[in-house]
C-alpha positions as CSV (number, residue, x, y, z in Angstrom):
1,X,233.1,6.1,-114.1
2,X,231.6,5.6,-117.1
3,X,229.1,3.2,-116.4
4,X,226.5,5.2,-114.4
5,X,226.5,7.9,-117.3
6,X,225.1,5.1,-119.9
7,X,223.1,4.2,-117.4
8,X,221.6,7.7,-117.1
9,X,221.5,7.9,-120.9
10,X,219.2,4.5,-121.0
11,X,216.7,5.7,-118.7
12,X,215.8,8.9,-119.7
13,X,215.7,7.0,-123.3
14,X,213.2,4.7,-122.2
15,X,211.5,7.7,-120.3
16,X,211.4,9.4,-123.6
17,X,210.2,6.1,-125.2
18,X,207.8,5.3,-122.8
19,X,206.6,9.3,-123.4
20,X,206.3,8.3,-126.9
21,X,204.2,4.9,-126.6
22,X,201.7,6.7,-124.5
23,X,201.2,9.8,-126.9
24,X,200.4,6.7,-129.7
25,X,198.2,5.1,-126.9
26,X,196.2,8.2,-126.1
27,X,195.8,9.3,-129.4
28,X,194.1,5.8,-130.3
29,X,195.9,4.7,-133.0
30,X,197.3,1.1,-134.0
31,X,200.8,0.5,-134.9
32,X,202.4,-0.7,-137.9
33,X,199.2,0.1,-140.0
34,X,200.2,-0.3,-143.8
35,X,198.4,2.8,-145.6
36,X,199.2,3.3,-149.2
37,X,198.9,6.6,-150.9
38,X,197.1,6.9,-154.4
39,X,198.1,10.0,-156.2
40,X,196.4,11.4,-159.8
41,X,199.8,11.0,-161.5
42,X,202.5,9.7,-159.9
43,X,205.1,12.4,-161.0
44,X,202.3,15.2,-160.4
45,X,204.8,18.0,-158.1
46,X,201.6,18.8,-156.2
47,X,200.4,15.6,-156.0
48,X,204.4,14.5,-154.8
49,X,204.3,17.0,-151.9
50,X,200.7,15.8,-150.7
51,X,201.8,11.9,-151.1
52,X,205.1,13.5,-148.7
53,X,203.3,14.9,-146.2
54,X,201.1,11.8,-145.3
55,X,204.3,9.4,-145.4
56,X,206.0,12.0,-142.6
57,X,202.5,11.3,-140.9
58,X,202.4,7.6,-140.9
59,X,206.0,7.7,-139.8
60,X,204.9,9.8,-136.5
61,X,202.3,6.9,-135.6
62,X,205.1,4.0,-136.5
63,X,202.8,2.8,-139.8
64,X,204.4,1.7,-143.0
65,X,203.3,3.8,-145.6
66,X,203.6,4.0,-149.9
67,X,202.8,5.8,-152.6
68,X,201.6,3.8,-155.5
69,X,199.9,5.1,-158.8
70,X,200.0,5.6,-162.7
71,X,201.6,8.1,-164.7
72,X,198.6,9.7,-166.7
73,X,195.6,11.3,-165.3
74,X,192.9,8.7,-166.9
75,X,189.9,8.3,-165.4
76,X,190.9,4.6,-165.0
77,X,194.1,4.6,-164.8
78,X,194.3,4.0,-160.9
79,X,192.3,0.8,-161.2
80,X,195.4,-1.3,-160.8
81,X,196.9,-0.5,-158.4
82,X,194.1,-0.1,-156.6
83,X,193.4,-3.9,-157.2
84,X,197.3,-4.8,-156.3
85,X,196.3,-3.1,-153.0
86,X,193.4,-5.3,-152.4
87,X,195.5,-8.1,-153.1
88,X,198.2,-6.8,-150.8
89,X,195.8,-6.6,-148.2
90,X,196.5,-2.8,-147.1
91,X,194.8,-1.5,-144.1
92,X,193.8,1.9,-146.1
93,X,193.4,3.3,-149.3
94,X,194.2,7.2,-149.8
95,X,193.6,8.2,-153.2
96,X,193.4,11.4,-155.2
97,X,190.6,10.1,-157.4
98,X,191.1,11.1,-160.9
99,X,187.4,10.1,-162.1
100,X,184.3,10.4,-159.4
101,X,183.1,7.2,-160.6
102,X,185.2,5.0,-162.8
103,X,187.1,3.9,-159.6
104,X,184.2,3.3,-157.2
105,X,183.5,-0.5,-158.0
106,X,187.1,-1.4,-156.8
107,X,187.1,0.8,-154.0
108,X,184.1,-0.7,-153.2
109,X,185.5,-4.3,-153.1
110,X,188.4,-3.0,-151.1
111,X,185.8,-1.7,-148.4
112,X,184.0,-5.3,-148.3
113,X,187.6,-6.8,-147.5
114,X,187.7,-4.6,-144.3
115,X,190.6,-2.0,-146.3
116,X,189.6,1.7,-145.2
117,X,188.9,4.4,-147.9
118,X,189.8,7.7,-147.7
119,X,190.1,10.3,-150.9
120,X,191.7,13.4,-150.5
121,X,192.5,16.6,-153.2
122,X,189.5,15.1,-155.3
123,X,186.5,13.0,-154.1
124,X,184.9,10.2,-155.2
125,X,180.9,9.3,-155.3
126,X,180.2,9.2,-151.4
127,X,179.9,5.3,-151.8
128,X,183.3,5.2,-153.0
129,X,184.8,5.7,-149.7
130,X,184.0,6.6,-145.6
131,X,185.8,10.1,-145.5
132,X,186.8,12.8,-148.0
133,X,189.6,15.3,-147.0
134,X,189.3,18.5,-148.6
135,X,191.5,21.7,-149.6
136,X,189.0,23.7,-148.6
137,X,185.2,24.7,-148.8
138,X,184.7,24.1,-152.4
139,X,182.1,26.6,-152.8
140,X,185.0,29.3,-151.3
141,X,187.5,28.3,-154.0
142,X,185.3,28.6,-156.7
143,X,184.4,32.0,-155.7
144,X,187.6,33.0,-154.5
145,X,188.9,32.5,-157.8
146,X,186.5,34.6,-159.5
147,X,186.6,37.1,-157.1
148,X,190.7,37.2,-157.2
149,X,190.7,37.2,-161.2
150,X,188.1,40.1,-161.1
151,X,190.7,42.1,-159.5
152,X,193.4,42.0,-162.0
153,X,191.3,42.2,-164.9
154,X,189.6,45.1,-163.7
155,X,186.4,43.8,-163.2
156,X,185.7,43.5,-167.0
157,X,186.5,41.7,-170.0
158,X,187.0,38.2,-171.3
159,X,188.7,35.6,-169.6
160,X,189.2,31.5,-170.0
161,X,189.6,28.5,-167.3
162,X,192.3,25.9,-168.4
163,X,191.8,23.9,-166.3
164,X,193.2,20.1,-165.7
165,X,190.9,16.8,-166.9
166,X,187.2,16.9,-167.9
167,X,186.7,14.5,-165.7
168,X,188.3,15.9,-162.5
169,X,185.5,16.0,-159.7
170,X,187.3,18.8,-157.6
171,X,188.1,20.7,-161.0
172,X,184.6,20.9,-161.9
173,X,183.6,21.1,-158.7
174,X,185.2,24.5,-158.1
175,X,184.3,25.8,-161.9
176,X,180.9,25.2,-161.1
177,X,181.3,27.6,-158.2
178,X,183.0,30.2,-160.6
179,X,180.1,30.4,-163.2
180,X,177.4,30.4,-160.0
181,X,179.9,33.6,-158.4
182,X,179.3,35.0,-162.0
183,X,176.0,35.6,-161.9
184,X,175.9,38.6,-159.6
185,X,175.7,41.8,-160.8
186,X,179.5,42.9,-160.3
187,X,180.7,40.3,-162.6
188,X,178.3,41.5,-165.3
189,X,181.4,43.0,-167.4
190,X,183.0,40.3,-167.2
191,X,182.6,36.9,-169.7
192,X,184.4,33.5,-169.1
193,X,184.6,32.4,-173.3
194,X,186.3,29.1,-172.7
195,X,187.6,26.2,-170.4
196,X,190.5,24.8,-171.6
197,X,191.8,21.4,-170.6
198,X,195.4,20.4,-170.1
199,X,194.9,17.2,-169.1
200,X,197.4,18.5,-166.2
201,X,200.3,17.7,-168.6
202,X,202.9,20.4,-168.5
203,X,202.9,20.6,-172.3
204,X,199.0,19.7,-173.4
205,X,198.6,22.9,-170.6
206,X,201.3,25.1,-172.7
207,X,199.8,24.4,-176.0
208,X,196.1,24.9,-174.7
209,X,197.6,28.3,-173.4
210,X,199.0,29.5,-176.9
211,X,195.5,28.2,-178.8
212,X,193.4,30.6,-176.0
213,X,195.7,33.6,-176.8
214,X,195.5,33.0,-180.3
215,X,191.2,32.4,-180.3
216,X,190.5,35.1,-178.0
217,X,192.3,37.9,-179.1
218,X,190.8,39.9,-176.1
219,X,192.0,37.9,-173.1
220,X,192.4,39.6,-170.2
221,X,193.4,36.9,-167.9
222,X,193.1,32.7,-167.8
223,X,192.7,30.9,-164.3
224,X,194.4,27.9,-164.1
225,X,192.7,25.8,-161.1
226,X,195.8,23.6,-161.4
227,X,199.1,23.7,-160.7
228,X,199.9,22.0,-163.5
229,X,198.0,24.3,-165.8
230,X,199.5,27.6,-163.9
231,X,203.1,27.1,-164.2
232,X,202.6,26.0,-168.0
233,X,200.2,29.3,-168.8
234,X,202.5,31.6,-166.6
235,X,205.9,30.2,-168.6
236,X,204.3,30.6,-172.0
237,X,203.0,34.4,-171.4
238,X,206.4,35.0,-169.4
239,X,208.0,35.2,-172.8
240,X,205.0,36.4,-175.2
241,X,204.2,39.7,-176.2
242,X,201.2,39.0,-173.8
243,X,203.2,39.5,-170.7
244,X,201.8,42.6,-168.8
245,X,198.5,42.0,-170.7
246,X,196.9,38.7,-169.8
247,X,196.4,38.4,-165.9
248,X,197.6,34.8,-164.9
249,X,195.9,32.9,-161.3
250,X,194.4,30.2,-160.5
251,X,196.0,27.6,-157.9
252,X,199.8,26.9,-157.6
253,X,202.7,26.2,-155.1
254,X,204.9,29.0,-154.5
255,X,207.9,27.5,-155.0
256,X,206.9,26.8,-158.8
257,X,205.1,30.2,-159.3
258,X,207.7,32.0,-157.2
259,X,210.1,33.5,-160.4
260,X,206.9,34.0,-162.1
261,X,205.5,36.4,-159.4
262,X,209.1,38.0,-159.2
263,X,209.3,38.7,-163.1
264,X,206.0,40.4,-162.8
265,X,204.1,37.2,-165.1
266,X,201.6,36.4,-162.2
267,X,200.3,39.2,-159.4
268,X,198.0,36.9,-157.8
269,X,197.5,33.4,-156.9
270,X,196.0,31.0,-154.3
271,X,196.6,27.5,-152.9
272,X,196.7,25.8,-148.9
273,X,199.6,23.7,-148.2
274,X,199.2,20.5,-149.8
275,X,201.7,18.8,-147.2
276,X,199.5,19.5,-145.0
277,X,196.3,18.0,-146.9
278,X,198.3,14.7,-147.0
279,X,199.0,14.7,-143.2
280,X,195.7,15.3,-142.7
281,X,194.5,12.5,-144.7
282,X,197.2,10.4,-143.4
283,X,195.6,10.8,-139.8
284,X,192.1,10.0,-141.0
285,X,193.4,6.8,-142.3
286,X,194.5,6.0,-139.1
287,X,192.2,6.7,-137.0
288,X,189.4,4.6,-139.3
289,X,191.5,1.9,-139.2
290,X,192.1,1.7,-135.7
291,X,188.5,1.8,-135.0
292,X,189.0,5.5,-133.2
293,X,186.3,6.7,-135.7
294,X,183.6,5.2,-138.1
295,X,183.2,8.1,-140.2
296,X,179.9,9.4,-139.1
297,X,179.5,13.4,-138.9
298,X,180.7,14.8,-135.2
299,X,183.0,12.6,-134.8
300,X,187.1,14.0,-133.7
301,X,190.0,12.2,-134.2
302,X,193.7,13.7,-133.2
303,X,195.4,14.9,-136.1
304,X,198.9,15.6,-135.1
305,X,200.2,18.5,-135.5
306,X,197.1,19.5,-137.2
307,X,195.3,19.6,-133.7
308,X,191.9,17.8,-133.3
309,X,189.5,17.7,-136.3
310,X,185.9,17.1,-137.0
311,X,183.7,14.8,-139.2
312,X,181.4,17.2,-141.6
313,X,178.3,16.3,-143.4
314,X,178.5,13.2,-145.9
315,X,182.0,12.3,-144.4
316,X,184.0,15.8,-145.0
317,X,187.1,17.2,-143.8
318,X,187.9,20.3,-143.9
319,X,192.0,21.3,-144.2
320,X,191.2,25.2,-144.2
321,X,190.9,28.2,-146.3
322,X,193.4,29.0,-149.0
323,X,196.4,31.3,-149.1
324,X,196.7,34.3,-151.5
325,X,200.5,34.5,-152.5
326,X,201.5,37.7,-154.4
327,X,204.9,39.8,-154.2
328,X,204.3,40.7,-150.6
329,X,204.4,37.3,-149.3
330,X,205.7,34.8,-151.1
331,X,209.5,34.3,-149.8
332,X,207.8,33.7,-146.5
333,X,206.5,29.9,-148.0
334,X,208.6,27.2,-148.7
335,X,206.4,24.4,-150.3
């Protein structure tokens, strides 16, 4: 009596099976691509929940995904593994470039082999890769963060950036945004004296925190378009008599800026879900690789759970606009 109940059990499997191979079908994409994941720094925790999300997407589309990369934020540093790659003959490339050109020969060679390139987090030179995933509209962070620091400083005084590597394209990219929003007339109380560079190492960001305090006596607030450079700044005023005196944003997870909020450190900070960027990139991987797109602007490719998503101008994709986390909100994230 047993039989015809396994029996039942094995067809709606292969139902749900069948289901499956047809969703993969439909959505275009080849299976068993190998995609391997580049981040800045290897032990980076916003860099490790990006590198996450794109392995949970390569697992929905049956590819074989790793995450491969160095443990310093050097402009060359990637260059290795990047060449093991090549070597290894990977299908696709994501990386998180750390330098917009010190990597671009190599990623080069890699595209003349037939690998895909995709960066994601922080671009490369356009002929570094085919597509560039992005947080958000870089021109909208940039702002965003000037406009959200303006708020809890009052719309006046001095303020620094620490921000993460001198060499970091979306870093700059977004501070060049700051000093353009800066220029209108509602900012004109306000002076940015510094930008600080952590190297996005926990305690390089922590000292560079103490040495702003200590050169400008007048600080009102530091933004900290790292969350590297965040957590160390908000843990150093959390226990200095500058607690309650110095505003501290910029861009951080809210599980690591979460006790910070709570013990009144931070008010105000920003950031999208960097799972999600990963997915994202993840996907457009994929789809390059399996020929579904080429990379040219208009072009849509299935994303997942993510939904369909468009090809921008010089190969952008957009992820969405950014979150603002305060005391209101922030036991409703988990990431």
């Amino acid at each position: 009596m047993f039989k015809p109940l396994r029996h039942t059990g094995t067809a709606a499997l292969c139902v749900a099976l069948l289901a499956i191979s047809c969703a993969a079908g439909a959505a275009g994409l080849k299976s068993g691509l190998k995609i391997a994941f580049v981040p800045k720094q290897i032990n980076n925790p916003y860099e490790v929940i990006a590198d996450d999300g794109g392995m949970a997407a390569i697992k929905e589309f049956n590819g074989a995904g790793k995450v491969v990369g160095p443990s310093d934020a050097g402009a060359s540093s990637q260059v290795q593994y990047i060449n093991t790659l090549i070597t290894q003959r990977q299908d696709a490339i994501v990386i998180a470039a750390n330098d917009a050109n010190a990597v671009v020969p190599y990623l080069k060679k890699a595209m003349s082999q037939g690998i895909k390139v995709v960066t994601f987090d922080s671009d490369t030179a356009p002929e570094g890769r085919q597509l560039f995933v992005n947080q958000a509209n870089a021109e909208g962070i940039g702002r965003g963060q000037i406009q959200l620091v303006s708020k809890l400083m009052g719309g006046e005084g001095e303020f620094a950036v620490l921000s993460a590597t001198p060499n970091a394209t979306n870093q700059n990219t977004w501070i060049k945004w700051m000093q353009e929003e800066l220029k209108k007339p509602e900012y004109s109380k306000m002076k940015l004296v510094k930008i600080a560079y952590g190297n996005d190492d926990d305690q390089k960001s922590f000292v560079e925190t103490q040495g702003l305090l200590q050169a400008y006596p007048n600080l009102k607030a530091i933004i900290a378009p790292t969350t590297v450079g965040i957590a160390a700044a908000a843990r150093y005023i959390s226990t200095s008599s500058s607690k309650g005196k110095v505003a501290v944003t910029g861009l951080g997870t809210p599980n690591q800026m979460r006790a910070f909020v709570k013990n009144g450190t931070v008010k105000a900070f920003q950031l999208w879900d960097p799972n999600q960027l990963g997915y994202l990139a993840a996907y457009a991987a994929a789809s390059l690789s399996s020929g579904a797109i080429s990379g040219k602007e208009g072009e849509s490719f299935d994303a997942g759970k993510l939904g369909k998503r468009t090809i921008g101008p010089k190969g952008e994709i957009i992820l969405g606009p950014p979150t603002t986390f305060d005391a209101s909100n922030i036991d409703n994230f988990n990431f």
